[in-house]
One Martini backbone bead per residue (centre of mass of N, CA, C, O) as a GRO file, in nm:
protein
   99
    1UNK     BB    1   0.096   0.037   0.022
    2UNK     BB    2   0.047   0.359  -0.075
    3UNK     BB    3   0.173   0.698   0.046
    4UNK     BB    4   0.016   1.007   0.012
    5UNK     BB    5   0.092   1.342   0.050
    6UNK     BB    6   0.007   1.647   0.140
    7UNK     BB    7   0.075   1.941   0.214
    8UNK     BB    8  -0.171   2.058   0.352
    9UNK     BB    9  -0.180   1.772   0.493
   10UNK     BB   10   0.013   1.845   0.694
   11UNK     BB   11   0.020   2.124   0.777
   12UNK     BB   12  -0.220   2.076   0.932
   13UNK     BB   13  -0.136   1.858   1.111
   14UNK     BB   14   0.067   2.016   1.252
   15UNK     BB   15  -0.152   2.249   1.349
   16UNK     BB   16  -0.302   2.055   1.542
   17UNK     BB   17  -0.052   1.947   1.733
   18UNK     BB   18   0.025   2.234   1.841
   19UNK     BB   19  -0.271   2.306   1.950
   20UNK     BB   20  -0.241   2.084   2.168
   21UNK     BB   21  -0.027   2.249   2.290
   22UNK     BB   22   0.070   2.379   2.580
   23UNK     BB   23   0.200   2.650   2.774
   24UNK     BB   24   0.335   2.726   3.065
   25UNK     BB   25   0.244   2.981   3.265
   26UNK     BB   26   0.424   2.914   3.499
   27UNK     BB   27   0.706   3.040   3.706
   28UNK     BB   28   0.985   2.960   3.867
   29UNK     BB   29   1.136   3.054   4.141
   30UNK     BB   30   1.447   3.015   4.344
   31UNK     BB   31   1.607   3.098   4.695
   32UNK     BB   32   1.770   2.917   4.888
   33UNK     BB   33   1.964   3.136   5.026
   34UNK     BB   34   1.710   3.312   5.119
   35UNK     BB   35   1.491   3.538   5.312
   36UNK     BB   36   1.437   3.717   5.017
   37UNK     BB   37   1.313   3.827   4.803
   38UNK     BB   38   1.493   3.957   4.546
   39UNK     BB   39   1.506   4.270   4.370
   40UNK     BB   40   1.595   4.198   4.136
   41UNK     BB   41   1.610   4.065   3.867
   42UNK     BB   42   1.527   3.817   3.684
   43UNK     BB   43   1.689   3.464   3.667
   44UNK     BB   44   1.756   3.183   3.498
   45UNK     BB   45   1.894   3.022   3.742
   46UNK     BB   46   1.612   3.077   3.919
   47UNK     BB   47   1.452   2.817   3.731
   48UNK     BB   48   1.236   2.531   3.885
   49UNK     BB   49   0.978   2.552   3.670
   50UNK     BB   50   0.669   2.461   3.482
   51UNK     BB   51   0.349   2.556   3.498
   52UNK     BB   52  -0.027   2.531   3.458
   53UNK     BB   53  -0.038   2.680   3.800
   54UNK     BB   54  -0.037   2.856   4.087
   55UNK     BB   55  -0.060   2.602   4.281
   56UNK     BB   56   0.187   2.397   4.166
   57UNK     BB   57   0.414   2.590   4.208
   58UNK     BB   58   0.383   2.614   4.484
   59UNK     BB   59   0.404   2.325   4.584
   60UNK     BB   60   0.705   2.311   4.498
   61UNK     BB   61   0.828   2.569   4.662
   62UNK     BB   62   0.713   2.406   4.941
   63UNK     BB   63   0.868   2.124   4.910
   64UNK     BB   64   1.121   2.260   4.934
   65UNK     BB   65   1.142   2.406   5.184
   66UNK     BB   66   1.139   2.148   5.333
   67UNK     BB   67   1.392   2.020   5.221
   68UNK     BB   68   1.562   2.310   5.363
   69UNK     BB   69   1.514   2.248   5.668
   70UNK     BB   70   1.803   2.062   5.674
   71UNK     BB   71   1.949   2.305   5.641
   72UNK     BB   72   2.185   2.570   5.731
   73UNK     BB   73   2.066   2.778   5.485
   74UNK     BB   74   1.772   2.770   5.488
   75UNK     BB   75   1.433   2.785   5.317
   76UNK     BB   76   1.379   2.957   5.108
   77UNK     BB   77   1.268   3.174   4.833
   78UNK     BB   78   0.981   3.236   4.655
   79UNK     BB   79   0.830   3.268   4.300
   80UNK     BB   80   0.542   3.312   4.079
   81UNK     BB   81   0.546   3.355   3.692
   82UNK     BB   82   0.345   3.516   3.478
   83UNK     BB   83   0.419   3.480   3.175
   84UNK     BB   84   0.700   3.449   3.093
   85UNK     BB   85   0.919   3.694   2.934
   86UNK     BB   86   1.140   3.839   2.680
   87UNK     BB   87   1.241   4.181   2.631
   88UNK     BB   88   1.386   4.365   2.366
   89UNK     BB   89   1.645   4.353   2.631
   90UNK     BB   90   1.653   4.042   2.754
   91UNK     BB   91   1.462   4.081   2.978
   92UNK     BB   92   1.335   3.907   3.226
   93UNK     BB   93   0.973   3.871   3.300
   94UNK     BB   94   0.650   3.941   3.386
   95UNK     BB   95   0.298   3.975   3.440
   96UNK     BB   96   0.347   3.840   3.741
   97UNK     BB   97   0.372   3.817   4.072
   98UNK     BB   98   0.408   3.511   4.309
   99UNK     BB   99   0.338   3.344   4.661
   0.00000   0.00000   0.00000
């Protein structure tokens, strides 16, 4: 059996694909080593996952903070922002940021 595929039907094909996935909306930042969340800009070192709502977020960076409560250097606090991306000038944004 030959399969012939046409152009259309392949991109259509993958434009389907493509729209069944979504981006996570949420990124974590975490600061194991810190008292408060740091006023700097926010840094991709400090992204320690994405995630598709602000409570999943929430419940990973408070279960580092379980996590580091066995270490002498402290709990660490941590923020998750929402649709974070690179804006023109190459710093990284979000469009809020929550605890």
């Amino acid at each position: 059996m030959k399969l012939s595929y046409t152009l259309p039907s392949v991109l259509l094909g993958l434009l389907l694909l493509n729209g069944c996935t979504k981006a996570p909306e949420w990124t974590l930042f975490y600061y194991p080593n810190a008292d408060v969340v740091p006023t700097e800009s926010l840094q991709v070192d400090d992204i320690n996952g994405y995630y598709d709502t602000l409570d999943q977020c929430q419940r990973k960076a408070q279960g580092m903070q379980r996590l580091s409560q066995s270490s002498t250097t402290g709990v660490g606090v941590y923020q998750c922002g929402h649709q974070c991306d690179f804006d023109a000038n190459s710093v990284l944004v979000c469009k809020t940021l929550s605890q």
